[in-house]
C-alpha positions as CSV (number, residue, x, y, z in Angstrom):
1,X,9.6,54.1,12.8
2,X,10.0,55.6,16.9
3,X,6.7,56.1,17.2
4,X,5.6,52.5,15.9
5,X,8.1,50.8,18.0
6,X,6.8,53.1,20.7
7,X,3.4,51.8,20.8
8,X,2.7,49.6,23.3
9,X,0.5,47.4,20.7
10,X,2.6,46.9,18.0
11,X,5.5,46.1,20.0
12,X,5.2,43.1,21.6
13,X,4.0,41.9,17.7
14,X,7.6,42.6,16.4
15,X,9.0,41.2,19.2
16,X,7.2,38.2,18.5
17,X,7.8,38.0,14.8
18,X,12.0,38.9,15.5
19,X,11.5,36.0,18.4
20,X,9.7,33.6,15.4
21,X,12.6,34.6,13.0
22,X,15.3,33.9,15.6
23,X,13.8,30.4,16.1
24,X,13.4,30.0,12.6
25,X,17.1,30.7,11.7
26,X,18.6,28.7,15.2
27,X,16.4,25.8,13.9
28,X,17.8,25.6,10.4
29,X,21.4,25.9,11.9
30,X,20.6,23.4,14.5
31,X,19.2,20.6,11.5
32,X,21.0,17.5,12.0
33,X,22.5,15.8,9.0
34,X,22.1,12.0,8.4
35,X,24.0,10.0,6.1
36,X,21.9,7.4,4.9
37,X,23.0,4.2,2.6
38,X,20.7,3.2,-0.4
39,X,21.1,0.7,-2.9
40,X,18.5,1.8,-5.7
41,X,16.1,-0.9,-4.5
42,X,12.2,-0.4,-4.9
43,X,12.6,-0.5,-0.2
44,X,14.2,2.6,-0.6
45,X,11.3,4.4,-2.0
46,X,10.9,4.8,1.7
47,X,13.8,7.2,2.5
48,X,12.9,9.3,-0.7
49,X,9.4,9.4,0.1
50,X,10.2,11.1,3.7
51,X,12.3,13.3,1.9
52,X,10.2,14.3,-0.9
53,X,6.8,14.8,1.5
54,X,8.9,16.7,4.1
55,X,8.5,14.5,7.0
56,X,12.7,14.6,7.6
57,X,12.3,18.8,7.2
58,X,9.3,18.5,10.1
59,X,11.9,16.3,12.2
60,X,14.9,18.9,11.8
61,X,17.2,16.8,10.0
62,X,18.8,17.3,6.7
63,X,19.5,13.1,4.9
64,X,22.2,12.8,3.3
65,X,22.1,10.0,0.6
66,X,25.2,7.8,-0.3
67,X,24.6,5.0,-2.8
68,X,25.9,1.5,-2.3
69,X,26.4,-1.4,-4.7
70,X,25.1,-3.5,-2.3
71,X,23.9,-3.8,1.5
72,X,27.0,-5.6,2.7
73,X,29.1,-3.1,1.6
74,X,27.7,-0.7,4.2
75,X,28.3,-2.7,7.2
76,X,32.2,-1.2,7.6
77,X,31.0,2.1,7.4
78,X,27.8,1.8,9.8
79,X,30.6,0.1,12.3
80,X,32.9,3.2,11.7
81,X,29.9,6.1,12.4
82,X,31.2,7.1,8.6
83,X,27.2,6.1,7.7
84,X,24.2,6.5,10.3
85,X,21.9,4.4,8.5
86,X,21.7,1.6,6.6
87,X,19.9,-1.1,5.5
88,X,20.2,-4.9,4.5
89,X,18.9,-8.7,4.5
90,X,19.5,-10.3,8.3
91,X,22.1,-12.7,6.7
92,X,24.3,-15.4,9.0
93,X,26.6,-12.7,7.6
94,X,25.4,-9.5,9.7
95,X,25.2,-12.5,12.8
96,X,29.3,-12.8,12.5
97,X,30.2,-9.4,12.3
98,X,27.8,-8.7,15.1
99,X,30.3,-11.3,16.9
100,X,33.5,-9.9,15.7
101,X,32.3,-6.6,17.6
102,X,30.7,-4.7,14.8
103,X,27.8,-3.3,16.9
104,X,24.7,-2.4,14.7
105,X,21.3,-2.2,15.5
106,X,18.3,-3.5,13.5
107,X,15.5,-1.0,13.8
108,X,13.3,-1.4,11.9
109,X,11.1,-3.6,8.6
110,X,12.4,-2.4,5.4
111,X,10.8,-5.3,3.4
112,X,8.9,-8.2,4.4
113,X,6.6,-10.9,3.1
114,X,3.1,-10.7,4.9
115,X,0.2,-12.5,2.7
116,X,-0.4,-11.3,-0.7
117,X,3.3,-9.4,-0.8
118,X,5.8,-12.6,-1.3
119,X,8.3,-10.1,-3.4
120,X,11.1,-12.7,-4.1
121,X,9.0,-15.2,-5.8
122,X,10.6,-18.6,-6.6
123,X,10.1,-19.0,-10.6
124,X,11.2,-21.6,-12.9
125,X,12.4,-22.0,-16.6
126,X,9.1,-21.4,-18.9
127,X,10.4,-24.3,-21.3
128,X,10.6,-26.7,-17.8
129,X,7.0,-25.8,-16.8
130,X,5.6,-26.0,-20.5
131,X,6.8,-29.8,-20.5
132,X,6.2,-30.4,-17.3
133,X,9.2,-31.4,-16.4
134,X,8.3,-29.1,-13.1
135,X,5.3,-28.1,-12.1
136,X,5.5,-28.2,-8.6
137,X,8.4,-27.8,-5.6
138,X,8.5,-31.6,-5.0
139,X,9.9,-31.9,-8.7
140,X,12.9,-29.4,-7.8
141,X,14.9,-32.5,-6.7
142,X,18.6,-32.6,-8.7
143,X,17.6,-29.5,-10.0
144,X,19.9,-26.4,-10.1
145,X,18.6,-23.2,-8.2
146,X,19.8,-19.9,-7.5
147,X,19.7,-17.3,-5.3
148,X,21.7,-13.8,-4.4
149,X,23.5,-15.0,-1.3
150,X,24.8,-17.7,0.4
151,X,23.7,-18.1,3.9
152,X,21.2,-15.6,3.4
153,X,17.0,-14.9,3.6
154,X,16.8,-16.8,0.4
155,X,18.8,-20.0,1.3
156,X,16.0,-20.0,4.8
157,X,12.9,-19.9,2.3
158,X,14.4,-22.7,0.3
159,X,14.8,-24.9,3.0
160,X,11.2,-24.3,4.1
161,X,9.9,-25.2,0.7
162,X,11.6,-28.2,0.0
163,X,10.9,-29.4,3.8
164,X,7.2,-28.7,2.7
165,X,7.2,-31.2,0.0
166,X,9.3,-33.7,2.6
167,X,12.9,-32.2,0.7
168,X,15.9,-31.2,2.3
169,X,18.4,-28.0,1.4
170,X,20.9,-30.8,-0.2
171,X,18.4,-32.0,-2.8
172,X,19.2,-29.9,-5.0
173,X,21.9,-28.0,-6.6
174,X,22.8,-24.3,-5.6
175,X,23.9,-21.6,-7.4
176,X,24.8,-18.0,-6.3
177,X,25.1,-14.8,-8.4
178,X,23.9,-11.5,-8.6
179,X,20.5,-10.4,-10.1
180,X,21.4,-9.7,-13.2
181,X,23.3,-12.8,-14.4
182,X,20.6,-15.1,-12.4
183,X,18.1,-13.8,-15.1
184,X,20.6,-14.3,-17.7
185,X,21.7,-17.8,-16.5
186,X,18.1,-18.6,-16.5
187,X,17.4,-17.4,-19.8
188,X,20.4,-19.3,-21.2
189,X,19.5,-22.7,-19.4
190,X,22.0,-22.7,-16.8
191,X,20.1,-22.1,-14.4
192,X,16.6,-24.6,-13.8
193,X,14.8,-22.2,-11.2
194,X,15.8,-19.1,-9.0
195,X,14.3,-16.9,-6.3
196,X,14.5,-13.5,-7.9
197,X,13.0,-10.3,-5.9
198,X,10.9,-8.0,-7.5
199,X,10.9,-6.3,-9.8
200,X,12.9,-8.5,-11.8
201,X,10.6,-11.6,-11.1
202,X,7.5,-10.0,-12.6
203,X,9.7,-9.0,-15.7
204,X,11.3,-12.3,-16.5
205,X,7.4,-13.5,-16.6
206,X,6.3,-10.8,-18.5
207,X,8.5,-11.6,-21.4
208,X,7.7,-15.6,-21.6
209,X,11.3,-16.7,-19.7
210,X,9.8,-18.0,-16.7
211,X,6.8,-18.8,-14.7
212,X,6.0,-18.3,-11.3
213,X,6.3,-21.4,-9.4
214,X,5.5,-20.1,-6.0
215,X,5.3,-16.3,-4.3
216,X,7.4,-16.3,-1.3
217,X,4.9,-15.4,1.0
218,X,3.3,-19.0,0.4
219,X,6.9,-20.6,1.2
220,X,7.5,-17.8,4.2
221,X,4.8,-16.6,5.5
222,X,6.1,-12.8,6.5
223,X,9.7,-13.3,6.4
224,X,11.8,-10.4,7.1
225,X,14.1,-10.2,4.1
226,X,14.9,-6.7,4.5
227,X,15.3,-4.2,7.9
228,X,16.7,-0.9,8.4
229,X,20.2,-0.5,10.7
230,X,21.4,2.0,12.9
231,X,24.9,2.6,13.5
232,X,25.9,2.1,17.0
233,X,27.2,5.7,16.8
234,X,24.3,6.8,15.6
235,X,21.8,4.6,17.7
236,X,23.5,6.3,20.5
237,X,22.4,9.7,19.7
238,X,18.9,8.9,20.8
239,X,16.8,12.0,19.9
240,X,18.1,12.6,16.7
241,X,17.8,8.9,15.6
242,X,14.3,8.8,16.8
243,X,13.4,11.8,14.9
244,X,14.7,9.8,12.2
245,X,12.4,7.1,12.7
246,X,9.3,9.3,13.2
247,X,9.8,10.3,9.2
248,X,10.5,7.1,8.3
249,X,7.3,5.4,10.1
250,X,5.8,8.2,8.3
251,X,6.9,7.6,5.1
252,X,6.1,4.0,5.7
253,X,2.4,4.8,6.1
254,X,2.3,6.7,3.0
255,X,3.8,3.8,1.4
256,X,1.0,1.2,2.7
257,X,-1.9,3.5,1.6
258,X,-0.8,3.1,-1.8
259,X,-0.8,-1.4,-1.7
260,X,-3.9,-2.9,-3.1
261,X,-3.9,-6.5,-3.2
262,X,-0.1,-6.9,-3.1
263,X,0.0,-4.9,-5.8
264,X,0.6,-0.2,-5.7
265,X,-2.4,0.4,-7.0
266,X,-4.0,2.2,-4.0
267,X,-4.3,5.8,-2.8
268,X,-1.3,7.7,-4.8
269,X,-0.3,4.7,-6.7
270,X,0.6,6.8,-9.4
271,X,3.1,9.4,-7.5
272,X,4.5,6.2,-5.8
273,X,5.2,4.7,-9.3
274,X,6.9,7.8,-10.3
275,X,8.8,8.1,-7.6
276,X,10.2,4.4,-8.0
277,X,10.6,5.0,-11.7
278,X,12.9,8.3,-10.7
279,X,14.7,6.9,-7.8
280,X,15.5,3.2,-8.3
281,X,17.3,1.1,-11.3
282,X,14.5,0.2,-13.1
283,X,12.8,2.7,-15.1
284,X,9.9,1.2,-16.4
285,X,6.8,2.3,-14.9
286,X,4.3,-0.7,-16.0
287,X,7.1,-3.0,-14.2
288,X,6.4,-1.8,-10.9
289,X,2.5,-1.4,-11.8
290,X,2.6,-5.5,-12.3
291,X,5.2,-6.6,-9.7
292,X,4.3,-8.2,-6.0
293,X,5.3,-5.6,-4.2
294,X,7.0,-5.5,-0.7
295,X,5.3,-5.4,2.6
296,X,6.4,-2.8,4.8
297,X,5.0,-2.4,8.6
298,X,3.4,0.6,8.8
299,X,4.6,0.7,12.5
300,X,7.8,0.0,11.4
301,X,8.1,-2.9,13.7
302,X,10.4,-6.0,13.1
303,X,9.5,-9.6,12.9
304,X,11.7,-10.5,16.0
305,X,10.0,-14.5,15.6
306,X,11.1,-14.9,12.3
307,X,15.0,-13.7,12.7
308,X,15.1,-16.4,15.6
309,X,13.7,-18.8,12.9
310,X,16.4,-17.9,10.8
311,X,19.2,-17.5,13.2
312,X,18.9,-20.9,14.2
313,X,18.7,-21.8,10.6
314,X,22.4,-20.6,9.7
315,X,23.6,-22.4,12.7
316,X,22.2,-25.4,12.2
317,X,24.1,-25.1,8.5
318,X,27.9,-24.0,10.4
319,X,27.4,-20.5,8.7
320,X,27.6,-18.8,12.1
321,X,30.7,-18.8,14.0
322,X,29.9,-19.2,17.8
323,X,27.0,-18.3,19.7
324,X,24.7,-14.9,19.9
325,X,21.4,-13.9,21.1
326,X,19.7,-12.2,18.1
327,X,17.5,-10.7,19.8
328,X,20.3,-8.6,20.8
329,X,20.8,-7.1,17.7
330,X,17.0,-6.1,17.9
331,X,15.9,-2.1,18.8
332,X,12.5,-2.2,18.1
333,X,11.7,0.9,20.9
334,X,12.4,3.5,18.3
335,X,9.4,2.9,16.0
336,X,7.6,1.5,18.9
337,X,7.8,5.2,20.5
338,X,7.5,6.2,17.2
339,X,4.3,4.4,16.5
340,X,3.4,6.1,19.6
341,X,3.9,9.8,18.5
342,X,1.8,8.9,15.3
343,X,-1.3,6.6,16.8
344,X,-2.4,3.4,15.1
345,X,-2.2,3.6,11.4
346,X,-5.7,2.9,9.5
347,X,-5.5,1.9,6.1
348,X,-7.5,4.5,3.5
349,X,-11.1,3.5,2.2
C-alpha cells in the first residue's frame, strides 16, 4: 500500500477520487429539504414527476410532500414558512389575504386552459340536453349552476359565458359545493348544470349523467385556474427556490411531451397515466386516457393578462376588500431564469 501511494501516478488519482467522494458526501449533507403542499389533483403530477425522473436529486434538494384537503388550507402555513410551496386557484380569496399581510408569491402555471385543454368543462343534465330544454349557454337563464368556490376562477368563466350570449352573472342561480356532491347533486336533479374540472367531467359523461355543454377553453380562452406559490420565506431564499423551479420547469416539459390533442396520449402517455393513477384520487387509468387534460406552460410562465382580467372581476362583484396591484403578487423571474438554464422547449415529433 506505501509503495502505491508512493507513486507519483497513482496518487494524484486517489486524491482525486477521495476529493470526488468528499464532494459527494458534503453534497448529500448539504441537500436542501422542501416542504411541498399537494392536494391529489391530476397538476400535481408535476411535483411527482420531478421527483420520480430525478430532476429535484440533480438540483440538490430533497421534497418533502404534505397532503392538503384543499389549496386554501395551505395558505396559513405558506404565510408561516411551516410550507415552502404551494399551490392553488388565484381566487378574490388569495387577493385578501395578500391585503391582510399574508405575503405569497405566485410563480409559476400549474394549470391553465390554452386551446384544446379547457379542463373544467361546463356540462349540463343529460335528461335537460335530451329534451332540449338546453342546448346552448343562452338557455342557462333561471337555471341553477354550480361550481367549487365562490369568488373564484369558476365564478370569472361563468360571467364570460353568459356575457357571450348577452347574460349577466345574476341570470341564473348559483350553487357552491365540493366536487363530489356537485356530481351527486347533478345526478339527483338538484343541480341543472355545473363546471366540474377534470377528471370528473369526462366521467360524469362517460356514464350517460351529463353532456358537455362547452370546454372551458371556448368560454376562457387560457385562463389561469391553477399556479404554483412560494412562501415569502421561502421565495427569499433565492437559490434554493430557483433550484426548485429548474425541476419543476423540467418536469413540466416532460409533462407537455406527453399532450396530444388535449388529450395524454403523446410521448410516455402511458408512464404519465400510471403515474396519475398511483399518485392522485382517481384510480382509473381509462379516466385520465379520455379526460381534457390541463395545460401547463412548458416555461412555467404565468398568464399575468388574464389575473388582471380576473382581479378586476372580483372587484367589480365587492369580493375584494380594498385595493391591490396583482401584479404584485406576480414572480415570474424564477422560471423565466429558469427557462433560461433549460433553452426553449420544442415539442417531440
Amino acid at each position: 500500500m506505501y509503495g502505491i501511494l508512493k507513486s507519483g501516478r497513482i496518487r494524484p488519482a486517489i486524491a482525486a477520487l477521495a476529493l470526488a467522494a468528499v464532494a459527494q458526501i458534503g453534497s448529500a449533507a448539504a441537500a436542501d429539504k422542501v416542504k411541498i403542499g399537494i392536494v391529489g389533483s391530476a397538476t400535481d403530477v408535476i411535483h411527482i414527476l420531478a421527483d420520480k425522473n430525478g430532476f429535484f436529486r440533480e438540483q440538490n434538494i430533497t421534497p418533502e410532500f404534505i397532503n392538503f384537503i384543499s389549496a386554501t388550507t395551505m395558505i396559513a402555513p405558506l404565510a408561516s414558512g411551516d410550507l415552502d410551496v404551494g399551490g392553488g386557484g388565484p381566487s378574490a380569496g388569495m387577493y385578501n389575504a395578500a391585503m391582510r399581510g399574508i405575503k405569497l408569491k405566485i410563480v409559476a402555471d400549474k394549470g391553465s386552459m390554452a386551446p384544446g385543454n379547457g379542463f373544467m368543462p361546463l356540462i349540463v343534465r343529460k335528461d335537460l340536453y335530451t329534451s332540449g330544454k338546453v342546448r346552448g349557454l343562452g338557455d342557462l337563464k333561471g337555471l341553477k349552476v354550480g361550481d367549487t368556490s365562490k369568488a373564484g376562477s369558476g365564478d370569472v368563466t361563468l360571467d364570460k359565458a353568459l356575457r357571450s350570449v348577452n347574460l349577466t352573472f345574476d341570470d341564473v342561480d348559483k350553487l357552491y359545493m365540493g366536487i363530489p356532491q356537485l356530481a351527486t347533486a347533478l345526478e339527483n336533479g338538484a343541480l341543472d348544470a355545473t363546471f366540474m374540472l377534470e377528471p370528473m367531467g369526462t366521467t360524469l359523461v362517460a356514464k350517460g349523467s351529463a353532456v358537455m355543454l362547452a370546454t372551458g377553453d371556448k368560454l376562457y380562452p387560457n385562463q389561469q385556474l391553477a399556479v404554483i406559490l412560494y412562501g415569502e420565506a421561502f421565495a427569499q431564499k433565492r437559490d434554493v427556490a430557483q433550484r426548485f423551479m429548474n425541476a419543476w420547469v423540467k418536469a413540466a416539459r416532460i409533462y407537455n411531451d406527453a399532450l396530444k390533442d388535449g388529450r395524454i396520449a403523446g410521448k410516455g402517455a402511458d408512464e404519465m397515466l400510471q403515474l396519475l393513477v398511483e399518485n392522485t384520487n382517481v384510480k382509473d387509468k381509462e379516466v385520465y386516457r379520455r379526460m381534457i387534460a390541463p395545460a401547463i406552460n412548458p416555461d412555467g410562465a404565468v398568464n399575468v393578462a388574464g389575473l388582471k382580467q380576473d382581479y378586476l372581476f372580483y372587484k367589480g362583484q365587492g369580493w375584494i376588500e380594498g385595493d391591490i396591484d396583482p401584479d404584485s403578487l406576480v414572480d415570474n423571474s424564477f422560471a423565466n431564469h429558469a427557462r433560461e438554464i433549460l433553452g426553449p422547449y420544442k415539442k417531440p415529433e
